[in-house]
N, C-alpha and C positions, 0 to 999 in steps of 0.2 A: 668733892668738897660740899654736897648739901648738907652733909651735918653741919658744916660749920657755919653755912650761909640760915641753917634752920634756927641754930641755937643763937646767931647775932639777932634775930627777930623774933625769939620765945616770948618777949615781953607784948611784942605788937600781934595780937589774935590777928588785927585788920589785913595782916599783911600775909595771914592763910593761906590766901586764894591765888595769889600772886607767887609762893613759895610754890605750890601745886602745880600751877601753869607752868615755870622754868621746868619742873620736874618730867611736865610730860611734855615740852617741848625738845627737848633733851632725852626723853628714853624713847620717844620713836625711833629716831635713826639708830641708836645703839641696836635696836631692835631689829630693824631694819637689816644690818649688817650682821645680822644673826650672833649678835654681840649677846652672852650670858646674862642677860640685865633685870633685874628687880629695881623697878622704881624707888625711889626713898620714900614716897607716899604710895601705900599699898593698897590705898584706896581709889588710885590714879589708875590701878593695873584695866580696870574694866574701860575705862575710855581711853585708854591706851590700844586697845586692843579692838575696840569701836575704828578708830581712826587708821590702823593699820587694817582692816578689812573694807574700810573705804576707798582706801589707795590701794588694795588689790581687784576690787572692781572696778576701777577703772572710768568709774560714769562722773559728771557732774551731779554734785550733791549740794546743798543749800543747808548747813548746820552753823551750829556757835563754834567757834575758835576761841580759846579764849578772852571770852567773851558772850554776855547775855542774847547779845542781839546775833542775829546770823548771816553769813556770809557765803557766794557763791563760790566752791571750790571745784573746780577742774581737775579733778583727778585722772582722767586721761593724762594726762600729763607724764604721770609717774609710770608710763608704760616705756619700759624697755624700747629701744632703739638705736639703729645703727649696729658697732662696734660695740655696744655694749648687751646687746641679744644674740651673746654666743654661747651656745651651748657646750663649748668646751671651756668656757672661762665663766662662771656662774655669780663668779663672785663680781663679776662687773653690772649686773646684772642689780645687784644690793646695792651697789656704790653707788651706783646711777638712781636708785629709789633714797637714798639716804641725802646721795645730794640733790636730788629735786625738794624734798621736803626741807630744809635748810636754804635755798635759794630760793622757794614759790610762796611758802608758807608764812607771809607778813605780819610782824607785828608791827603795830600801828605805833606811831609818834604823833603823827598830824591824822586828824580824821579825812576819809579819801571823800573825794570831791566828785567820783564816778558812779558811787554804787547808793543803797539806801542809807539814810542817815545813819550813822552811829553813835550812841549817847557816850556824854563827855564821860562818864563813868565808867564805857570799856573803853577808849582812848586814853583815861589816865591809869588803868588796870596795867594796859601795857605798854605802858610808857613803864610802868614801876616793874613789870617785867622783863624789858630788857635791859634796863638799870643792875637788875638782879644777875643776869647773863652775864653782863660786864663785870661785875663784882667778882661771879664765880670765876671768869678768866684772872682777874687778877687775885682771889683765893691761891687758883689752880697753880698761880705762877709760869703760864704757859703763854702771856705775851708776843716769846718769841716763836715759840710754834706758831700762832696762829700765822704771824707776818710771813713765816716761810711759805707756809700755806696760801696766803694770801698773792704775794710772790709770782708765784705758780701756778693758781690760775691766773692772775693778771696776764700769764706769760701766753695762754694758749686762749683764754675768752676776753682777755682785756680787763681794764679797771671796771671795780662793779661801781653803780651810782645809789649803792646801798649807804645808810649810814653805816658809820666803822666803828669799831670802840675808841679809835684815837679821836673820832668827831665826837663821841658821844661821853668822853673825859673831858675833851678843851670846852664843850658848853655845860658839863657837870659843874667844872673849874669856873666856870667864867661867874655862876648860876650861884658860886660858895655852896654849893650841896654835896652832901658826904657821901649819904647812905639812902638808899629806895626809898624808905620810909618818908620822909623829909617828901614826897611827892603825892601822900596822904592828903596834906594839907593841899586844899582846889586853889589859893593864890600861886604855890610855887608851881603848883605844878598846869598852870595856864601861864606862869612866866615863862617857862620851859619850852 
């Protein structure tokens, strides 16, 4: 659905960079899972492909996430282990790289209170980016997948203490904000 998540914000240039970022937050694991995938921003394919070389070496590395400023990422992490470093099942192997990057890989809501400051401008970047995420699930109409999904691991790693899309509706709702955009504006979106 990023066509149509593109064309609802053709009018908003602002909101470029934040379309780009869903895009390649989203085609690395497709990727990852050796899923057939062309970016919808073809201009993404090169740091797409930065960052899947970075989670195949395996080192901590210090770069921007979307986002200007930079962040320390642990990509050891994304190394195969256990059950999932079987060489007769390969594809667990992807699963396990597709779901670290979906679980490790933070977009911010609140700026982190651990590491070096982050300016208010990549915190509200991705703030309007997972705003965008949530959109595209409810584009996608896949709601209910996700909950089964969700379900599921609950079932084997327990409840995550991630924001959810259902938290991140009830304070959209609460907040009267429609659309990403609407978080451009630095009041709403420090009301947020």
């Amino acid at each position: 659905k990023m066509p149509v998540l593109s064309a609802r914000y053709s009018g908003s240039p602002e909101m470029s960079q934040m379309l780009k970022d869903v895009d390649v937050y989203l085609s690395v694991p497709l990727k990852l899972l050796n899923v057939n995938h062309t970016p919808y921003y073809i201009q993404n394919e090169n740091y797409i492909n930065t960052l899947l070389n970075h989670i195949n070496s395996e080192q901590l590395i210090e770069i921007p996430f979307l986002s200007t400023s930079t962040r320390k990422i642990d990509f050891s992490q994304f190394k195969p282990r256990g059950h999932y470093d079987n060489e007769q099942f390969p594809m667990l192997r992807t699963y396990f790289k597709a779901m670290m990057w979906l679980g490790r890989m933070e977009i911010y809501l609140i700026a982190p209170t651990s590491f070096n400051p982050v300016p208010f401008e990549d915190i509200q970047r991705q703030i309007v980016d997972a705003v965008l995420i949530n959109e595209l699930i409810e584009l996608a109409d896949v709601e209910d997948q996700y909950e089964q999904i969700e379900e599921i691991l609950a079932y084997y790693v327990g409840e995550q203490d991630n924001v959810k899309p259902e938290n991140l509706n009830g304070l959209l709702n609460d907040l009267s904000i429609n659309y990403a955009d609407e978080l451009l504006d630095e009041n709403t979106c420090i009301t947020f």
